[in-house]
C-alpha positions as CSV (number, residue, x, y, z in Angstrom):
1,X,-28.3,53.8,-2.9
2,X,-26.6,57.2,-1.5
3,X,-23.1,57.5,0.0
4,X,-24.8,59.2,3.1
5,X,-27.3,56.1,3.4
6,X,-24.5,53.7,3.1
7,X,-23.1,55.8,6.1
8,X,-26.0,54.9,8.1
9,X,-26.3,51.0,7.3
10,X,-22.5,50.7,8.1
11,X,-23.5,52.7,11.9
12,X,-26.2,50.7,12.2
13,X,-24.7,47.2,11.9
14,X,-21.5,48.3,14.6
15,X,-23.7,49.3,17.0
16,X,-25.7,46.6,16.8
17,X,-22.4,44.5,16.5
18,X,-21.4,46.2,19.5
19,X,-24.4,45.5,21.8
20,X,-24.6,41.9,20.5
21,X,-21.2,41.8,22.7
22,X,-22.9,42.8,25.8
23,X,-24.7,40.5,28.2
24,X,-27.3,41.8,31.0
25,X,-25.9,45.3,30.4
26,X,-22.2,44.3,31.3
27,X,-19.5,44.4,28.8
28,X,-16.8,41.4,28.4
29,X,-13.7,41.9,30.4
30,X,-11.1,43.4,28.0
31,X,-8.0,40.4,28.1
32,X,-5.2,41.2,30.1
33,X,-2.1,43.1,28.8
34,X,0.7,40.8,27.5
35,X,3.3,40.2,29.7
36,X,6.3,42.5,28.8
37,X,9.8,40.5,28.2
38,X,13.6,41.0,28.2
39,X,15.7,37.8,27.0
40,X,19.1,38.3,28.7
41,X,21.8,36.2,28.4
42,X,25.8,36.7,28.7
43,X,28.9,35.3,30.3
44,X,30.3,36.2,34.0
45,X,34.3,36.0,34.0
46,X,37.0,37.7,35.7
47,X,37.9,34.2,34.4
48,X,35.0,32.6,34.0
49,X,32.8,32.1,37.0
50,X,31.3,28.7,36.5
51,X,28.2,27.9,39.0
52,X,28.0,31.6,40.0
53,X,25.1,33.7,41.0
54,X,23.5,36.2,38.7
55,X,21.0,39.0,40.0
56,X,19.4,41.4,37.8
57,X,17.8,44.8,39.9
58,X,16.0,47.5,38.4
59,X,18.8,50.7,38.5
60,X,17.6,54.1,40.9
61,X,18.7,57.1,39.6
62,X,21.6,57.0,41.4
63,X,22.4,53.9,40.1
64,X,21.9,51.9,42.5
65,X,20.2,48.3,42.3
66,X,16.4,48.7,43.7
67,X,13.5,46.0,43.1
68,X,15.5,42.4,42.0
69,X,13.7,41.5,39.2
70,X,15.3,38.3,38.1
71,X,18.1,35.5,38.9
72,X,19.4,32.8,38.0
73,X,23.2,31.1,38.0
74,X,25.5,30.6,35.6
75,X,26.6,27.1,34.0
76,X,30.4,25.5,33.2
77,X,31.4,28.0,30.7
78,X,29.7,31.3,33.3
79,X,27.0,31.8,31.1
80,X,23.5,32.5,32.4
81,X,20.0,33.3,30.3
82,X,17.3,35.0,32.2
83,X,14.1,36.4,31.5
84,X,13.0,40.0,33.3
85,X,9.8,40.8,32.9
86,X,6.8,43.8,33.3
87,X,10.0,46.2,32.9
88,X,11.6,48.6,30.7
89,X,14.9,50.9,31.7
90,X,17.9,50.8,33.3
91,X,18.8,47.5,35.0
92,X,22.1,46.9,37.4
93,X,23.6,43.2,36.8
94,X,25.1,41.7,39.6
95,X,27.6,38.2,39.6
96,X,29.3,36.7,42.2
97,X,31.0,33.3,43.1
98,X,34.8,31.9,42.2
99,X,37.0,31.9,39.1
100,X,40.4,30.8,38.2
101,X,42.5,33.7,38.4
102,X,44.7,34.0,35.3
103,X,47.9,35.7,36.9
104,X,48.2,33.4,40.0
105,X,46.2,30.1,38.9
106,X,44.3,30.7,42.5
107,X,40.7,30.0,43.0
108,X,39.2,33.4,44.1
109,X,35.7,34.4,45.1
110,X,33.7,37.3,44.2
111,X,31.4,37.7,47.2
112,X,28.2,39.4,47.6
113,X,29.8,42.6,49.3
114,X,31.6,43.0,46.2
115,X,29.9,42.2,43.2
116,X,31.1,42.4,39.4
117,X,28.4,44.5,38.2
118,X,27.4,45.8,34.8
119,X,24.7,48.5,33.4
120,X,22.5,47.9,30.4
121,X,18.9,49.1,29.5
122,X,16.0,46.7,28.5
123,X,13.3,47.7,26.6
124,X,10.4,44.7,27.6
125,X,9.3,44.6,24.0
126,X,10.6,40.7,23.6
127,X,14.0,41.4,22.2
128,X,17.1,39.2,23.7
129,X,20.0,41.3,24.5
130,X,23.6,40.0,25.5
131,X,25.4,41.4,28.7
132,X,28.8,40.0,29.9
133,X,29.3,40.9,33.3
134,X,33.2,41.4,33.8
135,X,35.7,43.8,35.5
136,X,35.4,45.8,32.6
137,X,31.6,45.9,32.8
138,X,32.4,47.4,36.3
139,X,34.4,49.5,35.3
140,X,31.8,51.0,33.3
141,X,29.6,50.9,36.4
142,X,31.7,52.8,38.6
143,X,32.0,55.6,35.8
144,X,27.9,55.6,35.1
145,X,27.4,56.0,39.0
146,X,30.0,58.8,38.9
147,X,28.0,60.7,36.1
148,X,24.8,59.9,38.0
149,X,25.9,61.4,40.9
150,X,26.8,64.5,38.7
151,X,23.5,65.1,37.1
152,X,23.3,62.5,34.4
153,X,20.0,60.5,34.1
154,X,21.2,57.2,34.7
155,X,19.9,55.7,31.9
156,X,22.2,58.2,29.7
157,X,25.3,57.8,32.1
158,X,25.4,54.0,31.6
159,X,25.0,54.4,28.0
160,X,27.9,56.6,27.7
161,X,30.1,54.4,30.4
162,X,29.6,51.6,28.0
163,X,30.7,53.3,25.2
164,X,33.3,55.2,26.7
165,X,35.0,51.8,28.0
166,X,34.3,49.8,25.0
167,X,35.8,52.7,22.7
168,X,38.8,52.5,25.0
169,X,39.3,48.6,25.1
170,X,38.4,48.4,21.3
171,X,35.6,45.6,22.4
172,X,32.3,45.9,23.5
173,X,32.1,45.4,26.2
174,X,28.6,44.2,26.7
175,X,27.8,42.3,23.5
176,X,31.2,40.6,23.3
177,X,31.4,37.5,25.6
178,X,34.5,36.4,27.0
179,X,35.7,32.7,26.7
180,X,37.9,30.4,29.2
181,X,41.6,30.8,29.1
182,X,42.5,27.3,27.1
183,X,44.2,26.8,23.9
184,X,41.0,25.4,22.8
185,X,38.5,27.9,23.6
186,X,40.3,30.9,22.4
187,X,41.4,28.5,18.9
188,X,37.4,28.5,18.4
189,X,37.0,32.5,19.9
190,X,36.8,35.4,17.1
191,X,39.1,38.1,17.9
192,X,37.0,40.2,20.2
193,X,36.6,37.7,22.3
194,X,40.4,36.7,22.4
195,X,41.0,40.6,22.9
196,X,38.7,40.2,26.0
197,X,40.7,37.8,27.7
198,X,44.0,39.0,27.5
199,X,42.1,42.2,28.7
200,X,41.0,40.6,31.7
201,X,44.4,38.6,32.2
202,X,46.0,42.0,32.1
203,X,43.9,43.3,35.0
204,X,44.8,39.6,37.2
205,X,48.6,40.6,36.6
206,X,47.9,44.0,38.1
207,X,46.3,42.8,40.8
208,X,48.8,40.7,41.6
209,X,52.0,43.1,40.7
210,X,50.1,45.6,42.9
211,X,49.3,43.1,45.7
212,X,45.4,44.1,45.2
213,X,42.0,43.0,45.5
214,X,40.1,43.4,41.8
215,X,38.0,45.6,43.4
216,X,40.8,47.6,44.4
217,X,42.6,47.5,41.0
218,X,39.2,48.9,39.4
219,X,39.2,51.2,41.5
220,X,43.1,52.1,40.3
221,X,41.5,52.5,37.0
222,X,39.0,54.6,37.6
223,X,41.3,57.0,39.1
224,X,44.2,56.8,36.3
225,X,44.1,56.0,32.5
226,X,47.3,54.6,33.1
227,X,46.5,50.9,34.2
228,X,43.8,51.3,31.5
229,X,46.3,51.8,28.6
230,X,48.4,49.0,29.7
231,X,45.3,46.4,29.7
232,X,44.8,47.9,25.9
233,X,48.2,47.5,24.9
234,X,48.7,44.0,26.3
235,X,46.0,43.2,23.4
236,X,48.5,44.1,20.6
C-alpha cells in the first residue's frame, strides 16, 4: 500500500473518531481548566505573633493590596500555610495581632491600621513558596512602593526591595523564617534564622531607645542607612 493512501486511511479513521464523539450534532463540553495554586506558608514575628491574622491581597501597581485573595491565622510558633488560588503576580501579605517585644518583654499589638506587610510574587503553577512576614519584610515593602511610585512595575520593585534588604541583612528575608527568642529554639535554629532574630531584637531596642512605634522606627530606616547598619552589626 502507498504512503499517500496510508495518508488517507489515517484521515479517515480521526474523523470518523472525531464524530463518534458527537451526539445529536453537539460536541461534549470541553472539562474545566484546573484550578491554579500557590502553597504559601511562613512565620509572622516582630517576635513571633502567635494566633495572629494573616491576609494575602493581590498587589495594584502602586502597590497597594486590591482583591483579598486568601487568609488564614497563624498558630503558637506565628506560622500560617495558606493556599491562593486562580492567581499569578504580585501579592501584598498582611499580619497583625500581639507579640512579645524583645527589648521591653511587653505584649504589643500590631493592629489593622498598621500592618507588618511583605511583597512576594506567585506564579499559580502549584509550587509552595515560603514568606516570613517581619519588620524587615516591611521594610522591603515600604522601599517597593517607593520605586512603584517612581515608575517601577511593581512586580520588579518588590523583587529588587527583597533583594536589596536581604543583601543588606545577609538573610533572606523571605525564605528564612524567624524562630522564638528561647535558648531552645535558637539551639535547634541554623544560623540565618538566629541572625534573624537578633535582627529583629535590634530593631525592639531601637524602638525603645528612640521611644517609637515599630512603625515609626521603619520608617527611621527607610530614611537613614544608619539604624540599618546597626541592626547588621548587632548580628556579628
Amino acid at each position: 500500500m502507498k504512503i499517500g493512501e496510508l495518508v488517507k486511511m489515517a484521515a479517515v479513521a480521526v474523523i470518523m473518531a472525531l464524530f463518534a464523539g458527537c451526539g445529536g450534532g453537539s460536541s461534549t463540553p470541553s472539562p474545566p481548566p484546573a484550578t491554579s495554586k500557590t502553597y504559601a506558608s511562613g512565620t509572622a514575628s516582630a517576635g513571633l505573633i502567635k494566633n495572629g491574622t494573616i491576609q494575602i491581597y493581590a498587589a495594584n501597581s502602586d502597590g497597594s493590596k486590591g482583591t483579598l485573595l486568601a487568609s488564614t491565622t497563624t498558630d503558637s510558633q506565628g506560622q500560617y500555610t495558606v493556599t491562593v488560588q486562580n492567581y499569578q503576580g504580585p501579592v501584598v501579605i498582611e499580619a497583625t495581632g500581639s507579640y512579645v517585644d524583645e527589648a521591653t518583654s511587653a505584649t504589643t499589638t500590631i493592629p489593622a491600621s498598621a500592618p507588618l506587610r511583605a511583597g512576594s510574587m506567585v506564579s499559580g503553577d502549584g509550587s509552595s513558596i515560603k514568606i516570613a512576614v517581619t519588620p524587615l519584610t516591611e521594610l522591603a515593602y515600604r522601599q517597593a512602593v517607593a520605586a512603584a511610585a517612581g515608575g517601577t512595575p511593581i512586580g520588579t520593585a518588590i523583587s529588587n526591595a527583597n533583594n536589596q534588604v536581604s543583601s543588606t541583612f545577609g538573610i533572606d528575608v523571605l525564605q528564612v523564617q524567624p524562630v522564638e527568642a528561647t535558648q531552645t529554639a535558637l539551639e535547634g535554629a541554623t544560623m540565618d534564622q538566629r541572625a534573624y532574630v537578633l535582627a529583629l531584637a535590634g530593631i525592639s531596642q531601637m524602638s525603645m531607645t528612640g521611644n517609637l512605634s515599630l512603625t515609626d522606627t521603619i520608617g527611621h530606616m527607610m530614611q537613614s542607612e544608619a539604624p540599618a547598619t546597626d541592626v547588621t552589626t548587632a548580628q556579628n
